[in-house]
Short mmCIF file of the C-alpha atoms (twelve columns), coordinates in Angstrom:
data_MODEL
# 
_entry.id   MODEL 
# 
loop_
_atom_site.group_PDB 
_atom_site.id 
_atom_site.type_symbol 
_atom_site.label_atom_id 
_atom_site.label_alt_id 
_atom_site.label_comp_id 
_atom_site.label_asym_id 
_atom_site.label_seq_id 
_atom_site.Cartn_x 
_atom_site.Cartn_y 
_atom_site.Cartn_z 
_atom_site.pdbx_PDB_model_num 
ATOM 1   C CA . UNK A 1   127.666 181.954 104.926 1 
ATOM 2   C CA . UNK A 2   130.573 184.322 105.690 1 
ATOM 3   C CA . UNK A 3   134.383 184.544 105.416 1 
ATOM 4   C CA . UNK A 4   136.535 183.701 108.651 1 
ATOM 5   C CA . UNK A 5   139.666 183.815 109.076 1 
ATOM 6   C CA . UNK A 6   141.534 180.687 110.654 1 
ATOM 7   C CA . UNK A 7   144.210 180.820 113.582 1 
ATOM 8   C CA . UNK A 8   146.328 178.667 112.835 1 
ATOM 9   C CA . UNK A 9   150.035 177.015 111.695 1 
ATOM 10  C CA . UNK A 10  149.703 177.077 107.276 1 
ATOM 11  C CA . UNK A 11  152.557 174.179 107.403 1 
ATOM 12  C CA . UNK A 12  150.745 172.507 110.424 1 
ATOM 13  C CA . UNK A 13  147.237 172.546 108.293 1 
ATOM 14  C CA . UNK A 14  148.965 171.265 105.318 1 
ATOM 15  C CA . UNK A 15  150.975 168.264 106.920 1 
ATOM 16  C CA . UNK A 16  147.867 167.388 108.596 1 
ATOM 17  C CA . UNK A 17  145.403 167.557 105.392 1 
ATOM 18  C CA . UNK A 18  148.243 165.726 103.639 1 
ATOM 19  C CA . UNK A 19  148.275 162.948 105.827 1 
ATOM 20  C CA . UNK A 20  144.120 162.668 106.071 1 
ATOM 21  C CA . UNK A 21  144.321 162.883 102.362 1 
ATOM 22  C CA . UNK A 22  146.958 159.916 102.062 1 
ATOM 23  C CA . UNK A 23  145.034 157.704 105.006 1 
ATOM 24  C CA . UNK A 24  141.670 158.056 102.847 1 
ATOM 25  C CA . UNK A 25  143.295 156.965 99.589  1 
ATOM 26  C CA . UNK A 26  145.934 154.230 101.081 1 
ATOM 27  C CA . UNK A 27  144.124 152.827 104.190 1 
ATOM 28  C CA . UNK A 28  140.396 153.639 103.147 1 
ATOM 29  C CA . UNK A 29  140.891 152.722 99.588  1 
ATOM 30  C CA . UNK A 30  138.896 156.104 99.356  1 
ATOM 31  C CA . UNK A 31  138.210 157.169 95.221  1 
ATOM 32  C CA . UNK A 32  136.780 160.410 96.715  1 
ATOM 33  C CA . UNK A 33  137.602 162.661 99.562  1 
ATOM 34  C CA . UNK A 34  135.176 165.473 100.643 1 
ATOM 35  C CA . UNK A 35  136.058 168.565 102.321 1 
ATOM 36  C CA . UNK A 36  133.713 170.878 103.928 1 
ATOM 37  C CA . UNK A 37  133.866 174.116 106.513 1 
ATOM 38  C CA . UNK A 38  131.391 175.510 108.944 1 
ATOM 39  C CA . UNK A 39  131.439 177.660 112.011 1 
ATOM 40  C CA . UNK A 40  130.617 176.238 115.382 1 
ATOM 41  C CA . UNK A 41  130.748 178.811 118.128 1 
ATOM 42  C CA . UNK A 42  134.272 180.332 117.924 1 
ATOM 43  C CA . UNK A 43  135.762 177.849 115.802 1 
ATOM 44  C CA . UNK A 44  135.997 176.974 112.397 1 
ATOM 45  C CA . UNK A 45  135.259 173.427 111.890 1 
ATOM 46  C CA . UNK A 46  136.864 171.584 108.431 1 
ATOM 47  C CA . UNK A 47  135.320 168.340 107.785 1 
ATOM 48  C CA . UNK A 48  136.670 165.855 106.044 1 
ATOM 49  C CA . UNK A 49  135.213 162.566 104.528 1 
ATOM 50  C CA . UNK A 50  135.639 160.148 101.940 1 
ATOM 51  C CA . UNK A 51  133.977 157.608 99.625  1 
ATOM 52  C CA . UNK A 52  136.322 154.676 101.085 1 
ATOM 53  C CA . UNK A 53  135.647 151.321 103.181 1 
ATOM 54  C CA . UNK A 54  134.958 153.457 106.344 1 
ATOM 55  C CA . UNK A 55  136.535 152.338 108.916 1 
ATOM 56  C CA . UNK A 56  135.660 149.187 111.970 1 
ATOM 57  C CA . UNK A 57  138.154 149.517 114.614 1 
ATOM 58  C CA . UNK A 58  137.967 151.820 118.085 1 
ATOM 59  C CA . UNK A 59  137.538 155.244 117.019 1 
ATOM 60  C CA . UNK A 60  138.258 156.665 120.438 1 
ATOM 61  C CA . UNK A 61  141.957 155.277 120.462 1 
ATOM 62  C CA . UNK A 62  142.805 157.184 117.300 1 
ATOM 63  C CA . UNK A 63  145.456 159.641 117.924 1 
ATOM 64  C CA . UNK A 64  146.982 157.749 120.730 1 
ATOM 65  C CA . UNK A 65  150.379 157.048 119.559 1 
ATOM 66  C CA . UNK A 66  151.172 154.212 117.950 1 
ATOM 67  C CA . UNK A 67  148.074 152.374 117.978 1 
ATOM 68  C CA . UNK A 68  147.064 150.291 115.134 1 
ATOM 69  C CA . UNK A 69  143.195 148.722 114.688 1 
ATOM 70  C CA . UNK A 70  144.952 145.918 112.800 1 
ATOM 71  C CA . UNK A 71  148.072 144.495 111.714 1 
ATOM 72  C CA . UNK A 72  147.622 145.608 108.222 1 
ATOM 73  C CA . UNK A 73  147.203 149.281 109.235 1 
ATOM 74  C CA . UNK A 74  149.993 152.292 108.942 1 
ATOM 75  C CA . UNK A 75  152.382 152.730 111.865 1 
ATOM 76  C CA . UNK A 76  149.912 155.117 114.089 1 
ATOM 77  C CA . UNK A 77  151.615 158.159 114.308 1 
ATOM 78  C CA . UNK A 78  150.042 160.216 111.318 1 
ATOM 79  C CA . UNK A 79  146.733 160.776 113.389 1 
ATOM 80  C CA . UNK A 80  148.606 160.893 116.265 1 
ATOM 81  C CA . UNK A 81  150.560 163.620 115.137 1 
ATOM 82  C CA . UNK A 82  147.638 165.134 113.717 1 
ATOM 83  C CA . UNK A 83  145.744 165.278 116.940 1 
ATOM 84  C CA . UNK A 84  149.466 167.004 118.383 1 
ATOM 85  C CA . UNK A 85  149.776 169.815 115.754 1 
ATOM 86  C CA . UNK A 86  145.811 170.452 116.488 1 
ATOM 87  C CA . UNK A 87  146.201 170.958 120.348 1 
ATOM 88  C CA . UNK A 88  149.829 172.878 120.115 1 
ATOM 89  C CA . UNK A 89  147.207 175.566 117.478 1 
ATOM 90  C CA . UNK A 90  144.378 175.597 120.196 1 
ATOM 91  C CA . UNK A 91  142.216 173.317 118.296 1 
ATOM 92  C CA . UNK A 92  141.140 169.581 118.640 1 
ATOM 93  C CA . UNK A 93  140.422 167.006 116.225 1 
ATOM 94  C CA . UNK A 94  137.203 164.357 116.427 1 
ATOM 95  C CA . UNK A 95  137.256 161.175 114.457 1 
ATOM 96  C CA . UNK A 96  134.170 159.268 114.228 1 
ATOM 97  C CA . UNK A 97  132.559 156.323 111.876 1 
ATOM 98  C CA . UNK A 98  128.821 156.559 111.266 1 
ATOM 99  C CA . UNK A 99  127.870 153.335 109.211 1 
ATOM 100 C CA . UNK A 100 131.035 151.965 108.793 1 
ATOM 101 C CA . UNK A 101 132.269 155.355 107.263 1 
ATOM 102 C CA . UNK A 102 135.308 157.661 108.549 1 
ATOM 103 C CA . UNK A 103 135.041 161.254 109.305 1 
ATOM 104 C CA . UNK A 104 137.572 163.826 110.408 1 
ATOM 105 C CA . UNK A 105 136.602 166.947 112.008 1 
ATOM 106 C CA . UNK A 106 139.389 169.775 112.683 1 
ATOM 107 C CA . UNK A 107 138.222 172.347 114.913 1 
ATOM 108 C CA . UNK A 108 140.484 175.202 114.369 1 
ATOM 109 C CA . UNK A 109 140.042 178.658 116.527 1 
ATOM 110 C CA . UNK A 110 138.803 181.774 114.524 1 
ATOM 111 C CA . UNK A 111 141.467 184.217 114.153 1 
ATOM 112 C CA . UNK A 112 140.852 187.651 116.812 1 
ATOM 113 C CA . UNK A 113 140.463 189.912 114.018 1 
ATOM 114 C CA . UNK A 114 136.778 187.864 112.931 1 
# 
């Protein structure tokens, strides 16, 4: 384990935490959230998970804009802009749902200076 430093957008990070945060609690009914950080090649990769109901729909069409897996969802455009503020910093985002549960993971380019 080692420090690395992150290239990235600090307001951009914290919109898009904020919004994975409030998606966990008020769409995944989540009691927990779990954050974790490894390094993957040249990225830093944050991980984040929860505790919640997981999560049934089609994982690949989060992040497209405005879609909704079902009428009681949010509007769509949190992840969506979530996957936005992650390509305009170099990075990605991957969502996935192993047994029925929802993970985010932010791949965020290390800084030059690592």
């Amino acid at each position: 384990s080692r420090d690395a430093n992150m290239l990235c957008d600090r307001r951009a990070l914290e919109s898009i935490l904020k919004n994975l945060i409030e998606n966990s609690l008020n769409h995944g009914e989540a009691s927990q959230i779990f954050a974790k950080t490894y390094l993957q090649n040249s990225l830093v990769v944050l991980e984040v998970s929860d505790n919640g109901k997981g999560f049934s729909g089609n994982v690949k069409k989060l992040g497209q804009l405005y879609y909704r897996p079902t009428s009681q969802s949010g509007s769509g455009i949190g992840l969506y802009l979530t996957r936005t503020l992650m390509q305009k910093m170099g990075g990605k985002v991957e969502f996935s749902n192993p047994n029925q549960k929802f993970i985010v993971r932010l791949f965020i380019p290390l800084s030059p200076e690592n």
